[in-house]
C-alpha positions as CSV (number, residue, x, y, z in Angstrom):
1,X,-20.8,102.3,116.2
2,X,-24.2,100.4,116.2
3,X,-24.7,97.7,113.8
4,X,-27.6,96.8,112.0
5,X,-28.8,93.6,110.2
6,X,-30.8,94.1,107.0
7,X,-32.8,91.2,106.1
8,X,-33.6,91.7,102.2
9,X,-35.8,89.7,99.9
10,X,-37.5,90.0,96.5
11,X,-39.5,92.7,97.0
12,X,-36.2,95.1,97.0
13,X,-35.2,93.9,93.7
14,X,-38.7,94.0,92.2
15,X,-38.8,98.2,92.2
16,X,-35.6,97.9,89.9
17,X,-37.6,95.8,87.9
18,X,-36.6,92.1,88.3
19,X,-39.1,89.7,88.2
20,X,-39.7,88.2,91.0
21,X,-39.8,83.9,92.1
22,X,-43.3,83.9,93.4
23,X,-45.9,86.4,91.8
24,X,-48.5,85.1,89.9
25,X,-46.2,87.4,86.7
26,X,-43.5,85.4,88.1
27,X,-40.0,83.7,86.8
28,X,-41.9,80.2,88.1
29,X,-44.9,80.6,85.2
30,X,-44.5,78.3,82.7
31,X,-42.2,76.3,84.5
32,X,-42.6,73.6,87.5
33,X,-39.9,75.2,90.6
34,X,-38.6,71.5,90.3
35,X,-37.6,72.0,86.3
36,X,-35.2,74.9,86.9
37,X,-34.2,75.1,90.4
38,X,-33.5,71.6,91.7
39,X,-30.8,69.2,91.3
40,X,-33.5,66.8,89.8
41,X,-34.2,69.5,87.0
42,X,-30.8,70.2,86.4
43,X,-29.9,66.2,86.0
44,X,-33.2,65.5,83.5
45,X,-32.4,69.3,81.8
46,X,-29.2,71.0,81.9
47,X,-29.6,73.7,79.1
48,X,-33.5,74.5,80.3
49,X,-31.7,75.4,83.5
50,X,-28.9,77.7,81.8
51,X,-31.2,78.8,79.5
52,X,-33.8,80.3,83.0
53,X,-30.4,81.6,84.4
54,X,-29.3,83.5,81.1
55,X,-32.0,85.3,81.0
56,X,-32.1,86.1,84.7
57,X,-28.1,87.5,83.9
58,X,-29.0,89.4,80.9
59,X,-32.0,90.9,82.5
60,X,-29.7,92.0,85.8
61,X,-27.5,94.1,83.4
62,X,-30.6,96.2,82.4
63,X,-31.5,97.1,85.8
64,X,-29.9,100.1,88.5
65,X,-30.2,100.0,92.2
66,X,-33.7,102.2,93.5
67,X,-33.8,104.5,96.7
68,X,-33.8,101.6,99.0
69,X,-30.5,99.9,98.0
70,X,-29.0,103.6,97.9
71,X,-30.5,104.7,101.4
72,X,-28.9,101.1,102.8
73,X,-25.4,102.5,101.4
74,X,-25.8,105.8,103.3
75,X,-27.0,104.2,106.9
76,X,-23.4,103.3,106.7
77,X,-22.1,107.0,107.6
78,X,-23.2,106.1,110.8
79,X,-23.9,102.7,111.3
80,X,-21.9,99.3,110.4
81,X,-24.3,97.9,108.1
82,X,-24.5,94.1,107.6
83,X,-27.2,93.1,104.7
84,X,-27.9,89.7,104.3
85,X,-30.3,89.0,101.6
86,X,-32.2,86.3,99.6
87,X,-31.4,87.7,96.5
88,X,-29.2,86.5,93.7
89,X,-28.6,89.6,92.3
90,X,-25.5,92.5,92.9
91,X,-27.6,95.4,93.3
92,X,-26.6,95.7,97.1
93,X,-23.3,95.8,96.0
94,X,-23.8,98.2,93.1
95,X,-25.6,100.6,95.2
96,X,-22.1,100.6,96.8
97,X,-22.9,98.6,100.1
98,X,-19.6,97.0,101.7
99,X,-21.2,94.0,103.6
100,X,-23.7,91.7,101.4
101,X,-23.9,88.5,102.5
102,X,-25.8,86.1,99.9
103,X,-27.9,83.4,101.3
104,X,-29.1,81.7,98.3
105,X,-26.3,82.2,95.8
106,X,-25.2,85.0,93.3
107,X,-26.7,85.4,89.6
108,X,-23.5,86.6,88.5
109,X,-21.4,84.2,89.6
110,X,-20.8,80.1,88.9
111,X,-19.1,76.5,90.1
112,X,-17.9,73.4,89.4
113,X,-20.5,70.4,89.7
114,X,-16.5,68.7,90.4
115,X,-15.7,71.0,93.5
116,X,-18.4,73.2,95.2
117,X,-16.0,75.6,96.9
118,X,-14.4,76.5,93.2
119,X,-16.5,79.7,92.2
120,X,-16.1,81.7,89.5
121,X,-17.3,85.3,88.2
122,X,-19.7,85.1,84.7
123,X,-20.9,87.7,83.6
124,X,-21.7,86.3,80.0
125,X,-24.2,83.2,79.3
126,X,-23.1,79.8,81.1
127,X,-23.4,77.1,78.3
128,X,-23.3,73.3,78.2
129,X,-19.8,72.4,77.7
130,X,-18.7,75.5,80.2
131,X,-16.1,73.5,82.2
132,X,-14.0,74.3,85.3
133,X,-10.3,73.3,85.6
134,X,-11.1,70.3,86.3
135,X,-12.7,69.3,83.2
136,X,-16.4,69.5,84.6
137,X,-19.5,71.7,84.0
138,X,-20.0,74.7,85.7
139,X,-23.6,75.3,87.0
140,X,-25.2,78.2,88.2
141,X,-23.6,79.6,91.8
142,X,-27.4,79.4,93.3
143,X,-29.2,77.4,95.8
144,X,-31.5,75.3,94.5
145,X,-34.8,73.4,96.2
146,X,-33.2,70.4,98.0
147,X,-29.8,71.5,98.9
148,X,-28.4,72.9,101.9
149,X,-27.6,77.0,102.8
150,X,-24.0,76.9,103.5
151,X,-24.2,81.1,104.7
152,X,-26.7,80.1,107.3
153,X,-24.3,80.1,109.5
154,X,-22.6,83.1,109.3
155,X,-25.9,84.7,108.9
156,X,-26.4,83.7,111.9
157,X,-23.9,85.1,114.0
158,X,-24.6,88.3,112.4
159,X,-27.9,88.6,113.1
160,X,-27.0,87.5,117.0
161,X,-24.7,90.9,117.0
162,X,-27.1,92.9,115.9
163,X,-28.1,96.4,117.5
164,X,-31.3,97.1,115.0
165,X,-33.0,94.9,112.2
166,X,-34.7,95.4,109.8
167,X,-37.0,93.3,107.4
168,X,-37.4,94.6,103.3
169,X,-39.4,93.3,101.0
170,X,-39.6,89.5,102.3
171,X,-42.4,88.1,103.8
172,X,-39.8,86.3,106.6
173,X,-42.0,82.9,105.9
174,X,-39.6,80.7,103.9
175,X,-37.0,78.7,105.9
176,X,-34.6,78.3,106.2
177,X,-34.0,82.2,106.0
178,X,-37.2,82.6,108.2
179,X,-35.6,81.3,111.0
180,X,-33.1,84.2,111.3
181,X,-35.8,86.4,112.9
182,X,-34.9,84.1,115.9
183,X,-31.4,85.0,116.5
184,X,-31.6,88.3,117.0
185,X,-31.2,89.8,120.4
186,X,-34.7,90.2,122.0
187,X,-34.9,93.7,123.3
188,X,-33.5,95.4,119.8
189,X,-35.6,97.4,117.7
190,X,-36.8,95.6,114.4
191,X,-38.4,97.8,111.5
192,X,-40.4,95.7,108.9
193,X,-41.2,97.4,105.6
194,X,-43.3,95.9,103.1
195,X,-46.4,96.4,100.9
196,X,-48.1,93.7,102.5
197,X,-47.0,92.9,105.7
198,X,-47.3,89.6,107.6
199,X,-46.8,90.6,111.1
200,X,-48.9,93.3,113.3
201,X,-46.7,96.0,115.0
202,X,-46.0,95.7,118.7
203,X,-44.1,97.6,121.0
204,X,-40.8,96.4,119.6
205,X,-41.9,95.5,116.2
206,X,-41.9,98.7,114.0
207,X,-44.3,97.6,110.6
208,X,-44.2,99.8,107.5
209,X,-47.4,99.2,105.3
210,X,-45.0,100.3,101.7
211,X,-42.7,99.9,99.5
212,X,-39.1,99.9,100.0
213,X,-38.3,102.4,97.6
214,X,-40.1,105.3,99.7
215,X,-39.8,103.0,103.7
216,X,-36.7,102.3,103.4
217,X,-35.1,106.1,102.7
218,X,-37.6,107.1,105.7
219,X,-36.2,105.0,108.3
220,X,-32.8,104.9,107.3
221,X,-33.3,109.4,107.7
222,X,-34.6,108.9,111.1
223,X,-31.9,106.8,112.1
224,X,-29.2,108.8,110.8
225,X,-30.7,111.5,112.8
226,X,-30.6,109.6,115.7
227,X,-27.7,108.2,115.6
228,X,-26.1,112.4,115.1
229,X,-28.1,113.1,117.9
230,X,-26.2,110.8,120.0
């Protein structure tokens, strides 16, 4: 069984009707990146920072999955299916995919500021005085601006393994994430789908000018096709 990689980014989440980090309608408006995504914000104002993340929870639970997260689910009929995205949010794994690996963190999940590796699910609001066992505050289970990306790694060695990629709504600019694009095997076929694409198609590069709620279901038909052909 093939494998593909699926590279995900905001602009998946966005059709479900999360706001996204970096439009000008943004989560960032109104606030500097450094106030409620960095260790530096979090140190001069912890309940700022709960109080971004509590509403990012709160709005997750009003959102569904959209075609694209559905069509990822059924490419696994017929593929293994690896998705590693930038996203914080469980709508991969609500859709019902079985291999999400989270770069940057999960919006429905928290840690000790005691002991990194002690997660814990939340689903509720994180509050100051929230401790872990160890009689310290949990923080939000998210990467913030200035701190390493453990999953790198692993991400890594997926995307090395891969038989197809494919790119959805992420621009593939930001690093560390960026860099991924260079671990993939060279002579596999990569399919990029996004409203605004920043890459030109080429004999192996496969672009797809729209949105992932209507790109994403097309490709992942054509390669179930395929693969039934086979």
């Amino acid at each position: 069984m093939k494998k593909v990689v699926v590279l995900t980014g905001a602009g998946i989440s966005a059709e479900s009707g999360l706001s996204t980090f970096r439009d000008a309608d943004g989560l960032w408006e109104g606030h500097d990146v450094m106030q409620v995504a960095s260790p530096i914000g979090w140190e001069q104002n912890r309940e700022l920072v709960l109080d971004f993340y509590n509403q990012r929870r709160r709005q997750l639970k009003e959102v569904e999955p959209n075609p694209a997260h559905k069509a990822l689910k059924e490419l696994e009929k017929e593929y293994e299916v690896h998705i590693i995205t930038q996203n914080v949010d469980d709508l991969h794994e609500r859709a019902g995919s079985k291999n999400v690996l989270h770069l940057h963190g999960e919006l429905r999940k928290v840690r000790s500021t005691f002991d990194e590796n002690l997660v814990l699910d939340w689903e509720d609001d994180l509050n100051e005085g929230d401790f872990c066992e160890h009689n310290h505050q949990l923080r939000p289970h998210v990467v913030w601006f200035g701190e390493g990306v453990p999953m790198m790694e692993p991400a890594m060695e997926i995307t090395q393994q891969a038989d197809i990629l494919m790119i959805v709504g992420t621009s593939m600019q930001v690093y560390p994430a960026a860099g991924l694009l260079y671990y993939a095997p060279e002579d596999i076929p990569v399919y990029f789908i996004d409203p605004k694409p920043s890459a030109k198609e080429t004999r192996k590069l496969k672009v797809f000018a729209e949105k992932a709620s209507t790109g994403v279901p097309r490709i992942v038909k054509e390669l179930l096709e395929d693969a039934r052909k086979n």
